[in-house]
Backbone as JSON, one array per atom type, in Angstrom:
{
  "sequence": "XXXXXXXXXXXXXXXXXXXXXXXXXXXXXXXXXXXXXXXXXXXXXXXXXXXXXXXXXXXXXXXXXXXXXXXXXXXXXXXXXXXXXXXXXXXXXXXXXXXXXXXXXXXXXXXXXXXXXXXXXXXXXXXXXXXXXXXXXXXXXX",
  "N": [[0.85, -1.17, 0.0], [0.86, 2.12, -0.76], [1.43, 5.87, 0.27], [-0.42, 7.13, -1.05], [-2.56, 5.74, -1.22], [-2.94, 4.97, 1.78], [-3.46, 7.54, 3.17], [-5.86, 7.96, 1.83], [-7.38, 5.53, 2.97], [-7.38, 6.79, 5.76], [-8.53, 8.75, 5.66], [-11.4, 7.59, 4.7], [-11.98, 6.12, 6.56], [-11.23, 7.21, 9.1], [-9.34, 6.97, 10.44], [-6.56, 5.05, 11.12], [-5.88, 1.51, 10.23], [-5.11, -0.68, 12.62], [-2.24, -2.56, 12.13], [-0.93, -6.08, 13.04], [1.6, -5.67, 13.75], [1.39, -3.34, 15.38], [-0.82, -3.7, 17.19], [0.35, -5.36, 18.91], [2.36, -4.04, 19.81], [1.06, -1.98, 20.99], [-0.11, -3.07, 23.11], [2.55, -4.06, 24.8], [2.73, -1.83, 25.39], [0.86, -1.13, 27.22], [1.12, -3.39, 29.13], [4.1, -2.25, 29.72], [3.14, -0.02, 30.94], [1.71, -1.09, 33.13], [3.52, -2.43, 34.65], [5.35, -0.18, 35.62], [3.62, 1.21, 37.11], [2.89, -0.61, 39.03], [5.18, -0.52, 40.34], [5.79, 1.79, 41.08], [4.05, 2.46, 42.7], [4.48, 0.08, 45.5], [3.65, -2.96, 46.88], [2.31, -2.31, 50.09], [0.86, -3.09, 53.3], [-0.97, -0.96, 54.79], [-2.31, 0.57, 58.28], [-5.41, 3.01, 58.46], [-7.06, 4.95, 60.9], [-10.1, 5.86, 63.05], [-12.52, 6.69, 65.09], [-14.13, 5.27, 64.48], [-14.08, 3.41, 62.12], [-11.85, 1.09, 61.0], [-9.65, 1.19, 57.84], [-7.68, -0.89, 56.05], [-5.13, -0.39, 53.49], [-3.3, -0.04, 50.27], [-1.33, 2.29, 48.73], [-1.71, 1.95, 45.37], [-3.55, 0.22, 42.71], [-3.74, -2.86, 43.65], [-4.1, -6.85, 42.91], [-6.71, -8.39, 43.78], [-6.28, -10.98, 45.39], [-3.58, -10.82, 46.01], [-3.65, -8.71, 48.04], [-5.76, -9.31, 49.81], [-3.86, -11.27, 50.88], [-2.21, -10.14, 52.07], [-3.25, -8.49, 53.28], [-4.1, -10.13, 55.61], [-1.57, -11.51, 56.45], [-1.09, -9.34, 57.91], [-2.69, -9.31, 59.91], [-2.79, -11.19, 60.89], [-4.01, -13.65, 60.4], [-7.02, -14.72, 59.42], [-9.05, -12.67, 57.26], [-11.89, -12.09, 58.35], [-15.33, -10.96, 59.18], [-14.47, -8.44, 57.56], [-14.9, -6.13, 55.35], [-15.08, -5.85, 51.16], [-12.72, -5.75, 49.0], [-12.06, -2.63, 47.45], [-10.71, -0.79, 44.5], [-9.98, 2.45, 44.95], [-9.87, 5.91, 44.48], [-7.66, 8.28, 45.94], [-6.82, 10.91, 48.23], [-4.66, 13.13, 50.36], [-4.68, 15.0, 53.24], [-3.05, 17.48, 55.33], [-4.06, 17.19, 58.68], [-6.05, 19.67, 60.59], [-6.41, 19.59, 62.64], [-4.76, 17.89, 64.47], [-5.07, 15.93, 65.91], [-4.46, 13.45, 63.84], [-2.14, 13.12, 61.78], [-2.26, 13.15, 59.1], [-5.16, 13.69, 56.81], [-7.43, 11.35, 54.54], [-8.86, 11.38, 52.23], [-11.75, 10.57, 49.6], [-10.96, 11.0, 45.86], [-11.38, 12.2, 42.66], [-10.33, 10.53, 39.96], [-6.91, 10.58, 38.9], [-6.71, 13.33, 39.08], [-4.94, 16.58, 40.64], [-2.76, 15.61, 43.06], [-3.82, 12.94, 43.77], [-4.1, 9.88, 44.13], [-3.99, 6.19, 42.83], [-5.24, 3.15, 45.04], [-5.8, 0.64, 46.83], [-8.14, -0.96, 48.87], [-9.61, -1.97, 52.22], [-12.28, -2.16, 54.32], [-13.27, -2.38, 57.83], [-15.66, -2.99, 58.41], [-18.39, -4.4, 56.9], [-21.03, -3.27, 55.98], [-20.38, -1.48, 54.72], [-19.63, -2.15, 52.07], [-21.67, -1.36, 50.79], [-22.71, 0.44, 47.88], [-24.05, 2.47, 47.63], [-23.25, 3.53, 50.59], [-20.93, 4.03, 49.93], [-20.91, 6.03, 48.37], [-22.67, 8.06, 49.24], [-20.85, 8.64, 51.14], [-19.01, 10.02, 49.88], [-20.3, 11.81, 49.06], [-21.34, 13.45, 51.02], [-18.68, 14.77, 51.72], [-18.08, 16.74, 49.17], [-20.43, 18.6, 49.91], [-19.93, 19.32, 52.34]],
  "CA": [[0.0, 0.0, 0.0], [1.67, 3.51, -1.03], [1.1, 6.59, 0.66], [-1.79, 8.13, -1.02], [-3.64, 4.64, -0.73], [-2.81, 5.23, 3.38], [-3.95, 8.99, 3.46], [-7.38, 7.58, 1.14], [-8.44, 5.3, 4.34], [-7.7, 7.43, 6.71], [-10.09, 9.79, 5.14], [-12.46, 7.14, 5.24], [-12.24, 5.37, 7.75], [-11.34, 8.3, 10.13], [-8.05, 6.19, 11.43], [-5.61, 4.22, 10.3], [-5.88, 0.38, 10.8], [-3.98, -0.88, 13.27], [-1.64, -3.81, 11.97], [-0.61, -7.13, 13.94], [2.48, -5.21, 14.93], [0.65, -2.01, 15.65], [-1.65, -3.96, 18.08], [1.14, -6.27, 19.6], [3.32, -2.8, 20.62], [0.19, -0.85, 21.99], [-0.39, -4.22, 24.18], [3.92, -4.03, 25.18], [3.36, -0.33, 25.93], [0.04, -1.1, 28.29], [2.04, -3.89, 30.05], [4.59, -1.23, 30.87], [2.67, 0.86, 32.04], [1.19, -1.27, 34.64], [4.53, -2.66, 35.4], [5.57, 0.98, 36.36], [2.42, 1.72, 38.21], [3.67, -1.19, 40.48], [7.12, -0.5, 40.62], [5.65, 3.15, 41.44], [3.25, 1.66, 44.58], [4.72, -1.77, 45.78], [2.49, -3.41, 48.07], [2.88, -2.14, 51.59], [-0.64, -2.69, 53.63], [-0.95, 0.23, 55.98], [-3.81, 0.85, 58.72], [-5.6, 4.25, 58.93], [-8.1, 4.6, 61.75], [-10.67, 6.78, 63.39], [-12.63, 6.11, 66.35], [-15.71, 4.37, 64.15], [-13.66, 2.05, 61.71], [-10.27, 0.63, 60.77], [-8.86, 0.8, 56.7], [-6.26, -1.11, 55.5], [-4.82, 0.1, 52.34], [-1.61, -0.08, 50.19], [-1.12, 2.65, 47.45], [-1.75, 1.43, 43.84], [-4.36, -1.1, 42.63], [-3.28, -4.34, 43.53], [-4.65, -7.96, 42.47], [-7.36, -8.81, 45.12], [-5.81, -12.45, 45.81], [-2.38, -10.54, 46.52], [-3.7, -7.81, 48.72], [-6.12, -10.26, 50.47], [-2.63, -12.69, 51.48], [-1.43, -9.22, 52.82], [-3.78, -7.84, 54.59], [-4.25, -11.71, 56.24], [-0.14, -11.23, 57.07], [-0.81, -8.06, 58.9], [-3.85, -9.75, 61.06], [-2.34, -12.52, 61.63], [-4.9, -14.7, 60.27], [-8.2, -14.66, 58.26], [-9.88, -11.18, 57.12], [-13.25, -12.34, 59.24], [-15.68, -9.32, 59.48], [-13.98, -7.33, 56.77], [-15.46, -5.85, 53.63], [-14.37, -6.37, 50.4], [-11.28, -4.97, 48.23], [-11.75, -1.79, 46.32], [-10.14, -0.35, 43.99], [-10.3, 3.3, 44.65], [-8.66, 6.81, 44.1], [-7.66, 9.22, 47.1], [-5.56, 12.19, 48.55], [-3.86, 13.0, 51.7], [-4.71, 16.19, 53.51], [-2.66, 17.45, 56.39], [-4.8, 17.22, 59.6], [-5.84, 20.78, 61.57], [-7.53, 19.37, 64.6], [-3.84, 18.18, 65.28], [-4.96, 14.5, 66.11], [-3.89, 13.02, 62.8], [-0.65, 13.6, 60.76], [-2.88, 13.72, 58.1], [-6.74, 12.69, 56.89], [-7.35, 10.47, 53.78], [-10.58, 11.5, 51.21], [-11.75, 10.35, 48.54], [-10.41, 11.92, 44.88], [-11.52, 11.94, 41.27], [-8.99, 9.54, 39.1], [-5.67, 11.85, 37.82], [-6.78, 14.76, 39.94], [-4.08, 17.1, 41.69], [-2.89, 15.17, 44.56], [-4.62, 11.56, 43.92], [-3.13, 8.33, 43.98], [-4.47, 5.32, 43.34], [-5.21, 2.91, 46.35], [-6.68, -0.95, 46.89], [-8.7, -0.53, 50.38], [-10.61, -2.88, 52.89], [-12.74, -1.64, 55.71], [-13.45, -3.35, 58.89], [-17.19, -3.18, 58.94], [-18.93, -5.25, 56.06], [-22.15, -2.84, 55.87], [-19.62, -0.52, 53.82], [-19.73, -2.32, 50.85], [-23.08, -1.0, 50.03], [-21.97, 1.42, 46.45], [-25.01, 3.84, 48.46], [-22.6, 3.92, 51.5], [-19.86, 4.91, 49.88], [-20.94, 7.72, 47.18], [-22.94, 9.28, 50.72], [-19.81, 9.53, 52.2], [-18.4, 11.05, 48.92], [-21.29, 13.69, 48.74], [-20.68, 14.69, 52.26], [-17.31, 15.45, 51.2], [-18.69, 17.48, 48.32], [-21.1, 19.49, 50.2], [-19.07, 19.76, 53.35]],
  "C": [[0.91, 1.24, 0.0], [0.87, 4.68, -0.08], [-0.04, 7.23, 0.27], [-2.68, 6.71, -0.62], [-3.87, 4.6, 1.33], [-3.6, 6.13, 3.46], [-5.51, 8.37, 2.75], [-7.96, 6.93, 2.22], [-8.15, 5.8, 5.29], [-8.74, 8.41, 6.54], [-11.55, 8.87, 5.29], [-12.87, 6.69, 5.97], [-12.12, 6.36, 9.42], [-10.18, 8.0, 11.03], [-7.55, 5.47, 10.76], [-5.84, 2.92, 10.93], [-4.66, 0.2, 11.73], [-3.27, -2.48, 12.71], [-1.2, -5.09, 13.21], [0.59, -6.42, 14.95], [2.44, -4.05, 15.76], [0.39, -2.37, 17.1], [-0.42, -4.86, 19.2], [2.06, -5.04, 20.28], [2.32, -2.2, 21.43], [-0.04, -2.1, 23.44], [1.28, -4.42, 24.94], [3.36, -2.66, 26.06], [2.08, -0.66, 27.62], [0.53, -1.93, 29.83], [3.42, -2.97, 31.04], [4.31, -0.59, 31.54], [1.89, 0.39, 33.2], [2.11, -1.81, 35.48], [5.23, -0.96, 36.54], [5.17, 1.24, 37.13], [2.91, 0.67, 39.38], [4.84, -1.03, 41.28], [6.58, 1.26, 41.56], [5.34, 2.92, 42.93], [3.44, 0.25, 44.61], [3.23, -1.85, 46.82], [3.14, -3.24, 49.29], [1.1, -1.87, 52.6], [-0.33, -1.62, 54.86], [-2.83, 0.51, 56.91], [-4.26, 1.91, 59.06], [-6.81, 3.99, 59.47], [-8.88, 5.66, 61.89], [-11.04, 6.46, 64.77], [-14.14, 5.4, 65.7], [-14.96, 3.1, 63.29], [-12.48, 2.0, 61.58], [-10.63, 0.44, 58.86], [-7.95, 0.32, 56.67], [-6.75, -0.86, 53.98], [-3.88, 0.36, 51.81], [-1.95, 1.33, 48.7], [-1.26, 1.7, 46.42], [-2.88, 0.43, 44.2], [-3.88, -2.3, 42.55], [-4.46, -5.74, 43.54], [-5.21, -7.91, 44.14], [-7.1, -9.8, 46.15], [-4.47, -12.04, 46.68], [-2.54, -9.89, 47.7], [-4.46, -8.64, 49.86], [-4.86, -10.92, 51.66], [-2.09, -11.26, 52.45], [-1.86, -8.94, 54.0], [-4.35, -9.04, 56.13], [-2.56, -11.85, 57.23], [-0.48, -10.16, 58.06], [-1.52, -8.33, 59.79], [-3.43, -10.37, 61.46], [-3.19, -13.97, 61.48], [-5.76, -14.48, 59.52], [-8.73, -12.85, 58.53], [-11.48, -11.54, 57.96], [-14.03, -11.12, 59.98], [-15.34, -8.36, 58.79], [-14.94, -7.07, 56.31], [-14.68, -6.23, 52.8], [-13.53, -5.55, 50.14], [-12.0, -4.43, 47.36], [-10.64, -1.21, 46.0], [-10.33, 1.4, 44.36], [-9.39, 4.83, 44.44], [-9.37, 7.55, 45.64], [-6.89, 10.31, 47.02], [-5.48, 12.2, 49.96], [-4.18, 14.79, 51.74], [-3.89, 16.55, 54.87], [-3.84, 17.92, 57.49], [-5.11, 18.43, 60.34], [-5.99, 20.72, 62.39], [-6.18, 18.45, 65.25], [-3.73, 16.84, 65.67], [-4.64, 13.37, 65.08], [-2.66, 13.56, 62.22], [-1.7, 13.77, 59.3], [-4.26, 12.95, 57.72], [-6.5, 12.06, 55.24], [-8.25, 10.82, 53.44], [-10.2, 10.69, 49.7], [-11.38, 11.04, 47.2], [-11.04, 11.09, 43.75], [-9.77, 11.5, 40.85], [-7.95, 10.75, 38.72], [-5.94, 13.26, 38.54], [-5.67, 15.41, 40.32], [-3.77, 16.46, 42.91], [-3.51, 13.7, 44.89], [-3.74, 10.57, 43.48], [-4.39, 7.17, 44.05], [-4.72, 3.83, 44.41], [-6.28, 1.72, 46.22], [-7.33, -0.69, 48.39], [-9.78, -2.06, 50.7], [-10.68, -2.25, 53.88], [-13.1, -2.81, 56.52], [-14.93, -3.46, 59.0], [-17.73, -3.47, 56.76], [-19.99, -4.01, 55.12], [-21.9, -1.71, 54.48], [-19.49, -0.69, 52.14], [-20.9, -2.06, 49.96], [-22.32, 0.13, 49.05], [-23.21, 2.59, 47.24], [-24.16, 4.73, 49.47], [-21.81, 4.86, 51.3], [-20.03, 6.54, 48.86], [-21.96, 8.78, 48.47], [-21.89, 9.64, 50.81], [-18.89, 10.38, 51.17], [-18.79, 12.49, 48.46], [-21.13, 14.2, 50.18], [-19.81, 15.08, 52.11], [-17.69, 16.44, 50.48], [-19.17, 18.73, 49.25], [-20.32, 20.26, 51.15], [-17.53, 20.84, 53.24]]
}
């Protein structure tokens, strides 16, 4: 295929096909980039508290099976009573009331200041998708 026959389907088609080796590099480049994203946030489970529940939560989205075995290492035994593993995005605010080093909200994806973050809460009831977008509009309004 010669160059004007190229430039002719891109006109029609609105894009250029992607070839076998086209599609086999964009699938290399996606693999890097989630290799990075790990290499960026290893797995390290960490527990942030309050005085109503307990999070654990490691930076980055990690495999549920992996983060699971972790957060099972840090208990000392079975997750029993948890919730489940989300995936979700956050930010870090420094604390004014002086009793935290710093608080933890929720964040839109790529935002200023957001990282993404695998999480399990200690109370079950949490996994309601109602629960959590409340506690995202109190944020909002608040």
């Amino acid at each position: 295929m010669n160059d004007s026959q190229k430039t002719e389907e891109r006109v029609e088609t609105g894009r250029p096909r992607l070839t076998a080796d086209d599609q086999a590099a964009i699938a290399r480049i996606r693999e890097d980039i989630k290799a990075r994203a790990t290499a960026l946030h290893p797995l390290a489970v960490e527990c942030l508290y309050d005085d109503e529940c307990k999070t654990l939560m490691s930076k980055g989205h990690h495999g549920t099976a992996e983060f699971m075995a972790a957060c099972e290492e840090w208990n000392g035994g079975p997750m029993s009573g948890w919730g489940k593993v989300r995936h979700v995005w956050l930010r870090n605010t420094p604390d004014s009331s002086g009793d935290y080093e710093f608080r933890v909200w929720p964040a839109e994806p790529h935002t200023r200041g957001s990282y993404p973050a695998t999480t399990m809460l200690d109370d079950p009831a949490y996994d309601n998708d109602g629960v959590i977008l409340g506690l995202q509009n109190l944020r909002e309004e608040g």
